[in-house]
Every structure is written in structure tokens, then in C-alpha cells.
N, C-alpha and C positions, 0 to 999 in steps of 0.2 A: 358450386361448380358441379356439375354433369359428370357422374364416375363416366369414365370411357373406358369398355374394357377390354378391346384387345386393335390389332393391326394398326392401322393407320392411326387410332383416334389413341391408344396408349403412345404414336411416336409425337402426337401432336400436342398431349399435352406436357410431356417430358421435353418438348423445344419449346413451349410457354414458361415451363417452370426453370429456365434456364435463361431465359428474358428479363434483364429491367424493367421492371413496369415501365417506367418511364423514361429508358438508355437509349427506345427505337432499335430496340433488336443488340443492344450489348450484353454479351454473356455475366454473367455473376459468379463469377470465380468469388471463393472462401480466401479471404486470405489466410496466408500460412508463413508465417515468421522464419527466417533461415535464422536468426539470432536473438537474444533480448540483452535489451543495456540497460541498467539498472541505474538512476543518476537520484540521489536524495540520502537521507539520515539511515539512523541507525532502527528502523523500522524497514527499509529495505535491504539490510545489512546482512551479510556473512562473511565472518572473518578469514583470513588465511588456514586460520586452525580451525576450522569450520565452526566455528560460535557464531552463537546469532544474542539478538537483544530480545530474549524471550525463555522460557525453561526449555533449554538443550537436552537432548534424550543424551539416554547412555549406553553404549554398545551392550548388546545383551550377553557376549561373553570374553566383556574385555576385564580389563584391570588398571587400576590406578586409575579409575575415574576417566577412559576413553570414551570419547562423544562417538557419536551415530552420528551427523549431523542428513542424513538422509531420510531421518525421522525428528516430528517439529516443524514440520516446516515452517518458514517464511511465507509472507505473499507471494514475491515475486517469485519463490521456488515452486508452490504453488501453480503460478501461474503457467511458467514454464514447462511442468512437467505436463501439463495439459498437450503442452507444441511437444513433447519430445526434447525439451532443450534442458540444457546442464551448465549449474556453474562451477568453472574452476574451482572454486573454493570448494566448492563439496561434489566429491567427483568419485563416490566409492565403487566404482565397475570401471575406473580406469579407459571411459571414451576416452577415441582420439578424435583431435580437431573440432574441440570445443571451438565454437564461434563468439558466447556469450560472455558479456562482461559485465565486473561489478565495480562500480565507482564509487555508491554510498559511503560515506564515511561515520563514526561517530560523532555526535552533538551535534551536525551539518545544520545550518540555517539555511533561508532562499538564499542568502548571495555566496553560500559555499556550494550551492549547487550549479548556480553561474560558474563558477570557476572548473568545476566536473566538465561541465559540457564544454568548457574552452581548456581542458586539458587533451578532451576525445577529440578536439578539431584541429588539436597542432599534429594530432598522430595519423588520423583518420576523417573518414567519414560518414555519411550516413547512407543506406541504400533504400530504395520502396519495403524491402522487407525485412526492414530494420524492425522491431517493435520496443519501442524505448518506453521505458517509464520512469516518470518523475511523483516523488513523493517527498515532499519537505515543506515544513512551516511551522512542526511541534515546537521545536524550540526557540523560533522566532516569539511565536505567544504566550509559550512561560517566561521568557526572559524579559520580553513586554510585561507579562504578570507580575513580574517581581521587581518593577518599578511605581507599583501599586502599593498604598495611595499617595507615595512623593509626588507622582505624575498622577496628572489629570486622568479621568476615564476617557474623556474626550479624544487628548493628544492620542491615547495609548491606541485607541480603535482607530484613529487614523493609521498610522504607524502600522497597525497591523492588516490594513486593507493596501498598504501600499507594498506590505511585503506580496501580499497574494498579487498584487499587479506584477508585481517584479517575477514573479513564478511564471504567470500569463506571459509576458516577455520571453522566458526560454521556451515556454514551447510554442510560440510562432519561433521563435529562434531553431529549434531542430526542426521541427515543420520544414520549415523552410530548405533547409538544407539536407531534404529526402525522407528523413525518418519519419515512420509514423506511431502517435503517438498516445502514450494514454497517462493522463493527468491525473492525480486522487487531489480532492478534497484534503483535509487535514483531519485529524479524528476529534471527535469532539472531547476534549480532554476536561470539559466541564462534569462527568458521568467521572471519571478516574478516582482510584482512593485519594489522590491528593488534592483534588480539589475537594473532596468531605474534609478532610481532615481540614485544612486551610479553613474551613466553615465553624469548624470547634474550635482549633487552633485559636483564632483570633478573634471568635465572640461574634463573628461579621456572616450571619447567613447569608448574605449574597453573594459570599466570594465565589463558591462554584460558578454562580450564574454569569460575573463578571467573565470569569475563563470560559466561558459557553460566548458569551457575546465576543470574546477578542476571535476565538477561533469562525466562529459566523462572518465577521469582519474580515477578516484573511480570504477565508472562502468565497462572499463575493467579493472582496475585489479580484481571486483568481478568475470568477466566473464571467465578470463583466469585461474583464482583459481577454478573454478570446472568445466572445461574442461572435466575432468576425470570423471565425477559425471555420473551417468547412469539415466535415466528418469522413470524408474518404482521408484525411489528416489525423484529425484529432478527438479522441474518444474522454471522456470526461467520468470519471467514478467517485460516485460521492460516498466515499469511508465516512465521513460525520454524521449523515442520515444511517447509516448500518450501525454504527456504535452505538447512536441513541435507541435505537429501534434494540439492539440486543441488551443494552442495560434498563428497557423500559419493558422486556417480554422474553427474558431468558428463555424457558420453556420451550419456545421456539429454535432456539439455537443449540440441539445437544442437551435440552435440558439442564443447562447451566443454574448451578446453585450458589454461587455466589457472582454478586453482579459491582460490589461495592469495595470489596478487602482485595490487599496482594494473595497470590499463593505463593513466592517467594517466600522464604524467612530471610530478612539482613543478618541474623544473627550466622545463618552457616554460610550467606552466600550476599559477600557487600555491595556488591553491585549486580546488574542483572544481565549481564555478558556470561557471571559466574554462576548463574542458577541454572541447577539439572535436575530431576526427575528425583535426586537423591537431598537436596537443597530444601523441600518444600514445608511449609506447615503444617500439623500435626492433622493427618487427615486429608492434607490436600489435595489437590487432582488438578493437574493442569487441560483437561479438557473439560473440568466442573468448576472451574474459574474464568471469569472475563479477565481478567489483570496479571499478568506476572510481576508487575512491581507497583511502584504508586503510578506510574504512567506510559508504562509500556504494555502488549498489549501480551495476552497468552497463547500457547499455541492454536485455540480454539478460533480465538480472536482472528488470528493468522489466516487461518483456513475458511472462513467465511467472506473477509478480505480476498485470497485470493481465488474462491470461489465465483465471486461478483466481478474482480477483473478476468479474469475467462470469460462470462457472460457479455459484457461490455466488448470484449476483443471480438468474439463471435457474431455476434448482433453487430456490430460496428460495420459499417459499411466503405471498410480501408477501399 
């Protein structure tokens, strides 16, 4: 295009660049979220006491072990801070008239997340400037995983493309009823320390690759379940492509130095609700690890996730 540089031809190209290509003269407003609603597991998770499922930071001049939880983020905190937005749950500057809500729960499978979105609909609703995200299906695929080899591989990739349908399902379901939305993929938890170990553990090199295929299976049936979905609605981010890609090219991400082990220790911290900055292994770095536990992700992790949903939200053509 012809730089234009000044009078008439800068106001003409400044009312082209403000054109649909192809709206026939409708303006392209950015969307901009009045709220975000968080609906899925404990990957989009922060607790009341502001814990998250990943290495929680530590106030830098607290005592007895007080969280920061406004350091670490989450994706979706992530996300949100992008828009300006804040969750309840970790609200350290004391905004008024947070609008945003967190419904994640831990363990949540796809049909605890059904129940999320039909607990928001007895109360509420949804508006155009809604920005919801739905993230669940980890647990659906380990728990399919660990019906392996009683159950067939066959049955279990069924079962696990039907969960992804059934995810597809809720978001024409909020779609539908105003919100606009954005979808993740499931992370590919076949790259995870537990799926290596699962590969030693039991003699079976293919285990990982199994758990790479059950989460592929999930993800397209999410993908092929809203086919039909149209993009001024529904934005799609594929976490399982980002997870492979940073455990197949650390260096790229932070120069991450380990792509395979926890930086948690279980030994000071049993679960990974309970790991902090003070929890870690000898040497560890939670933004020089992919993993905070066998299968949750690190704050690294976190922050590249919800770098990609900003990008997605942006580019998306709500």
C-alpha cells in the first residue's frame, strides 16, 4: 500500500484501516472483556487462599510461609491481566467490583465442567463481553490411562474422543448463550515426568506415546465438535502443540533446562497445591523447569500458555 502522508490521504487511509475487509464498511472494534470466567480443572485454578496447582511464590517479606499469589501466575491470571482483569481469589491491591469469576475446581473432568457452566446458568448469565475459558480433559486421559491394559487401547481412544466431544458440547452451550469463548486443547501430558517414568516403571516404552495418543484423541474430538462454531464466538488454543513444541526446544522458552523431571520435591511439599519457591529440588528454578510436578505444569509453563491465550483473544475476531 501507498504510504499517504498527510491531509485527506492519512484521514483515508486511517477509515480503510478501520474497515472489514469484507463487513462492507463495518467498523473493527478490539474486543475488550468487562469480565473473565474461568470453567475447568485445576490448571486453571486458584484457590481461596490464593494457591494455584503449580510452584506458588512467597511474599517476599512475609512469614510462616505467606503466598504472593500475584506472582506465579496461572494462565488464566495471565490472561487476564493482559484485559486489566482480577480474580477474587488473588486480589492483593484490594480492587472494588471485581467482575471475574473462578469456577475451576480440583481433579474436574469434562462433565465436572458441565456442571460449572450449569451452576453459572442457575445464577447468571452470559453477556458479548463475557470472555470465558474452558480448559479440562487432563484428568479425563489419566484416568482413561489408568485403565490401561485391563481396557483395550481402542475402547480407551474412543472414550477419550468422546470426552473432547462432550467439552465441544459446552462451548456451543455458552456460545450460545452470549459468552464468547476460548477453548484450550489439553496439554499433551505424553512429554510429562509421569508419562517417562510410566515407560521405566513398567518395561512398556510406549506408555508415554499411548498418553500422547489418548490426549490427541480428546483434542480432536474437541476439534471436530465445533467445527461449525464461527470465530466472532469461539477462539480455539491449542496448549498440546505449545507443550510439545517447549519439551521438544526448550531454549526457546526461557531457556528452560529441564524439559523431563519435577522441580517440586514430594519429599517437602506432598502435593503440588503445596509447592513454593521454598518446596523445590536441590537447585531448582521454577522458570528453568517445564513441570512443577509429574503432571502439572510450572510457572514457566503457565506464562507461555497464557501468553498464547492473549494472542488467540487478540487475533480472534470476537
Amino acid at each position: 500500500m501507498r504510504l499517504l502522508r498527510r491531509g485527506a490521504g492519512a484521514l483515508s487511509l486511517a477509515a480503510t484501516l478501520l474497515l472489514a475487509s469484507c463487513g462492507g464498511g463495518d467498523p473493527v472494534v478490539a474486543f475488550n472483556p468487562q469480565r473473565l470466567i474461568a470453567f475447568g480443572d485445576e490448571d486453571s485454578l486458584i484457590t481461596d487462599e490464593g494457591r494455584k496447582y503449580t510452584v506458588n511464590a512467597l511474599a517476599s517479606n512475609g512469614t510462616n510461609g505467606e503466598l504472593d499469589c500475584a506472582v506465579n501466575l496461572v494462565w488464566v491470571q495471565r490472561l487476564g491481566a493482559d484485559f486489566g482483569l482480577v480474580f477474587p481469589q488473588c486480589n492483593p491491591n484490594n480492587l472494588e467490583n471485581l467482575g471475574s469469576l473462578m469456577y475451576a475446581t480440583p481433579g474436574a473432568k469434562v462433565a465436572d465442567l458441565a456442571e460449572q457452566v450449569t451452576q453459572h446458568l442457575a445464577l447468571d448469565t452470559f453477556v458479548p463481553r463475557d470472555l470465558v475459558t474452558l480448559m479440562a480433559g487432563r484428568n479425563d486421559v489419566l484416568d482413561l490411562y489408568r485403565q490401561y491394559p485391563a481396557s483395550g487401547a481402542a475402547e480407551l481412544l474412543q472414550a477419550a474422543g468422546d470426552a473432547g466431544r462432550l467439552l465441544a458440547a459446552q462451548v456451543g452451550r455458552v456460545s450460545r448463550a452470549g459468552g464468547k469463548v476460548l477453548v484450550s486443547t489439553v496439554p499433551d501430558l505424553g512429554y510429562s515426568p509421569f508419562a517417562i517414568k510410566e515407560n521405566n516403571d513398567t518395561g512398556d516404552a510406549t506408555r508415554a506415546a499411548f498418553i500422547s495418543q489418548l490426549v490427541a484423541a480428546f483434542n480432536e474430538g474437541l476439534r471436530l465438535g465445533i467445527q461449525d462454531e464461527t470465530g466472532d464466538r469461539v477462539a480455539l488454543m491449542l496448549t498440546d502443540e505449545l507443550v510439545q513444541s517447549m519439551a521438544k526446544f526448550p531454549a526457546s522458552y526461557g531457556n528452560m533446562r529441564d524439559v523431563t523431571t519435577a522441580v517440586c520435591d514430594p519429599a517437602k511439599a506432598p502435593t503440588v497445591s503445596l509447592c513454593t519457591t521454598d518446596t523445590l529440588v536441590t537447585d531448582g528454578n521454577a522458570f528453568l523447569w517445564m513441570w512443577a510436578d509429574d503432571t502439572h505444569l510450572s510457572p514457566n509453563g503457565h506464562a507461555y500458555i497464557g501468553a498464547l491465550a492473549s494472542s488467540r483473544v487478540r487475533t480472534n475476531p470476537f
